[in-house]
N, C-alpha and C positions, 0 to 999 in steps of 0.2 A: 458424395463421399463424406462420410462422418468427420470432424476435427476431435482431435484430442486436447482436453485439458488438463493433461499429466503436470507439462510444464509451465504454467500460467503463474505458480508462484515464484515458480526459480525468474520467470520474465521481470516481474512486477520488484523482484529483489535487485536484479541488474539493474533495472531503470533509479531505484533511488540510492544503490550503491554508486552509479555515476552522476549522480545528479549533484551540481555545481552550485558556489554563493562565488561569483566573483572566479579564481583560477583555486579557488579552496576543496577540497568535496564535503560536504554538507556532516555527511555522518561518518564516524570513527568506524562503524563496522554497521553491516546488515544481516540481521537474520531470520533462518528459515521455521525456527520456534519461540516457541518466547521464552528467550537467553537468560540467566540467574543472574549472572556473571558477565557482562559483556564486555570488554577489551578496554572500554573507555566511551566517552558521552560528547554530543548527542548520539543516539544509537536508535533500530529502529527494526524490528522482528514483522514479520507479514505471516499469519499462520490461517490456513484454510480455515472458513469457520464453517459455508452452507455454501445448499447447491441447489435448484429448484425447476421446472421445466412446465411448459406445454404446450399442445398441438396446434400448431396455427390451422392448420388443413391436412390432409393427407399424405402429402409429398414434404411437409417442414412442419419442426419443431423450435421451438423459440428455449435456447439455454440459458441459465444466471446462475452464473458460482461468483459467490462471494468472500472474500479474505478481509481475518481483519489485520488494518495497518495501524501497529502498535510505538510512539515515536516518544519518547525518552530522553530529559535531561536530568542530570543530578543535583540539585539544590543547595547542596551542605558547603559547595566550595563557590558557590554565587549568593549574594542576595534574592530573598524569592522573588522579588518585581526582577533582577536582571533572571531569573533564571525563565521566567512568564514571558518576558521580550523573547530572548529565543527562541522558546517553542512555539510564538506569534509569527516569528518569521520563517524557522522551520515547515509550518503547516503552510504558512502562504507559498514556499517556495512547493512542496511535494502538490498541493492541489492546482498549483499553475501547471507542472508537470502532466499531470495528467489531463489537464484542460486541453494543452496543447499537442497531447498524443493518443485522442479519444478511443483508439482502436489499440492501443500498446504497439506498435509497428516494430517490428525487430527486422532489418536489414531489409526495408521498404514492402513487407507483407502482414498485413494485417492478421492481428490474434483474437480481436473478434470484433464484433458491428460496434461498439459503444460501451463508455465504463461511466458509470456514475459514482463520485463518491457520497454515498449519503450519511446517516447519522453522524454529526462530529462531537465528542464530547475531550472537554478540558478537564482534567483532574489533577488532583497534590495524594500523593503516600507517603509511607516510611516502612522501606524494607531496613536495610543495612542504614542508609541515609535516607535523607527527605529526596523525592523525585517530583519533578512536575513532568505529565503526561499527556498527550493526548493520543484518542483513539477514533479508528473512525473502518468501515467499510466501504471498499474496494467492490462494487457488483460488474462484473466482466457478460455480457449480454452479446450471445450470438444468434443466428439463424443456423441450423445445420437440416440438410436435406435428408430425408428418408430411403432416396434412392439414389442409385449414381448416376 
């Protein structure tokens, strides 16, 4: 039986919408596009980017969809070295997350064989204010069978 990855992003949105620093939650809001306007900071958008596939054998196909995970502090009301610690600690705390839940497991079943987060890049802008950012993808890697 085939799996569906309709909702792989709404998963990956719950997981750092509860994800914890201490009894605090990490980020003011999560979203499912990359938000203009976001509620308040740090904040953090997950938006599909790619999806890619092939046949291991006859009977399985090997999946990878990718998101990217977009993570946001605003600068203007920090020092940029304090606003750079943040997002130091932020990425440490999201990448432990996923290290520790390699499969995304939502109510002890797995949503797929393995997630990699690969390229991580740090970056500064100035939309409204100065932000510091980083970005990085989320590859969600399953096996799905051909036949039932």
């Amino acid at each position: 039986m085939s799996k569906s990855y309709t909702d792989l992003n709404q998963v990956i949105v719950n997981k750092l919408t509860a994800l914890l620093d201490g009894a605090e939650t990490i980020f003011v809001d999560v979203y499912k596009v990359a938000e203009t306007k976001p509620e308040g900071y740090p904040c953090a958008y997950v938006v599909d980017s790619a999806g890619e596939g092939s046949q291991l054998d006859t009977a399985r196909n090997e999946r990878e969809w990718q998101f990217e995970v977009v993570l946001m502090q605003e600068a203007s009301k920090k020092t940029p070295e304090e606003a750079a610690v943040i997002m130091r600690k932020i990425v440490d705390k999201v990448i432990e997350m996923f290290d520790q839940d390699p499969q995304l497991k939502v109510a002890g079943v797995q949503q797929c064989m393995n997630i990699r987060v690969v390229p991580l890049i740090f970056d500064y802008t100035i939309r409204e204010v100065p932000f510091v950012f980083a970005r990085f993808l989320v590859s969600c890697v399953d096996i799905v069978r051909n036949y039932p």
